[in-house]
C-alpha positions in Angstrom: -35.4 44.1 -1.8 -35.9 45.6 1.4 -39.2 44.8 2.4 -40.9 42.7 5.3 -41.5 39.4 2.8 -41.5 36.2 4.9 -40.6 32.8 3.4 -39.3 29.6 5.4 -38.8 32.3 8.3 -36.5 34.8 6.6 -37.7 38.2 6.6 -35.9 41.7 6.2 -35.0 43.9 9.1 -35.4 47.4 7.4 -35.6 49.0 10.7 -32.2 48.8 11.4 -31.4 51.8 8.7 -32.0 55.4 9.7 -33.8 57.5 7.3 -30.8 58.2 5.3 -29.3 54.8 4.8 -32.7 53.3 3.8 -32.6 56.1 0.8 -29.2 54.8 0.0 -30.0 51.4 0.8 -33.4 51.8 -1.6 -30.7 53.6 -4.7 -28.3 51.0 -4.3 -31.1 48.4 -4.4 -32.7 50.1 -7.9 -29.0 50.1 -9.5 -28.2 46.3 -8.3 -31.7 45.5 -9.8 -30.8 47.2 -13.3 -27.3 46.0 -13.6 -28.2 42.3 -13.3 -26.7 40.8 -17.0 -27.3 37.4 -15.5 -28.9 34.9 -12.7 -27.6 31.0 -12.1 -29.1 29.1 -10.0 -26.9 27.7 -7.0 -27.4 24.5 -4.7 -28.3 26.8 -1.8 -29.1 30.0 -3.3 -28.4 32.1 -6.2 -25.1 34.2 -8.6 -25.9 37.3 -10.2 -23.8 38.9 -13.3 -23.4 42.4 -12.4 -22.8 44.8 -15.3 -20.3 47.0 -14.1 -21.0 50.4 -16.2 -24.4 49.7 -14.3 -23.3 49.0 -10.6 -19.3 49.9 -9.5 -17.5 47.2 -7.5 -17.2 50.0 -4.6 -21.4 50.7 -4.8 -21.9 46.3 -4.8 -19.6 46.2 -1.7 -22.4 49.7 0.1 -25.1 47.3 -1.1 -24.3 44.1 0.6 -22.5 46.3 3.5 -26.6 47.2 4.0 -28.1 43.9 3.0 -26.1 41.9 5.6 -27.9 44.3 8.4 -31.3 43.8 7.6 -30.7 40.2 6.1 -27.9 38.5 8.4 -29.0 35.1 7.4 -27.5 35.5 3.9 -23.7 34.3 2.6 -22.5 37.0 0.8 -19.8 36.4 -1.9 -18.5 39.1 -4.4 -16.5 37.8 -7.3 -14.2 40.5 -9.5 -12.8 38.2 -12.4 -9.0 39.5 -13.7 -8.5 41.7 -16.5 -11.8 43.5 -15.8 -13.9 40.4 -16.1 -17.1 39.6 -14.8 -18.3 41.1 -11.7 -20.5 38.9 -9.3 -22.8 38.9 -6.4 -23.4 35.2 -4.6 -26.2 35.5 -2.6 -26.2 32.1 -0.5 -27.5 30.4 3.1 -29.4 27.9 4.8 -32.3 25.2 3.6 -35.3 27.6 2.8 -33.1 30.8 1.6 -34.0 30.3 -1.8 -37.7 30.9 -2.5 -36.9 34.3 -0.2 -34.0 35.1 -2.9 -36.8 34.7 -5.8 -39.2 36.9 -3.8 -36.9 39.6 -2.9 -34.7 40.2 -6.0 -37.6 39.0 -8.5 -35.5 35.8 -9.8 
């Protein structure tokens, strides 16, 4: 996550953190990469379980706050189930986005 990796013409912008967002961005990144329980495969992308002892709804919501600046080509979608369920990230977009997903968050 984070880095310059090109596929289909998507690539991440990390210059658009200052030196002290990219160290949160990087943290946030490390936790988001440990918490994923679970990956399904979507039409136009990808859903990841997020294990919430691992990665708080609040730190998911810094992360994709970050991601959507250096990668505004993605269709973000957070998903809190009731009663404490499931906690998910839907990373999404167009024709392409996919093999980028695999590359970036090692699917």
């Amino acid at each position: 996550m984070g880095s310059m990796t090109e596929s289909a013409g998507f690539y991440c912008n990390v210059h658009v953190f200052t030196a002290s967002e990219r160290l949160r961005y990087n943290e946030l990144a490390r936790k988001l990469s440990g918490a994923r329980a679970e990956v399904r495969e979507l039409p136009d992308g990808y859903a990841f379980r997020i294990l919430r002892a691992k990665l708080s709804l609040a730190e998911l919501a810094e992360f994709v706050s970050f991601e959507s600046r250096c990668c505004p080509f993605f269709d973000f979608a957070m998903e809190l189930e009731h009663n404490n369920g499931p906690l998910r990230l839907k990373l999404q977009g167009s024709e392409g986005v996919k093999p980028f997903i695999r590359a970036e968050f090692n699917v």
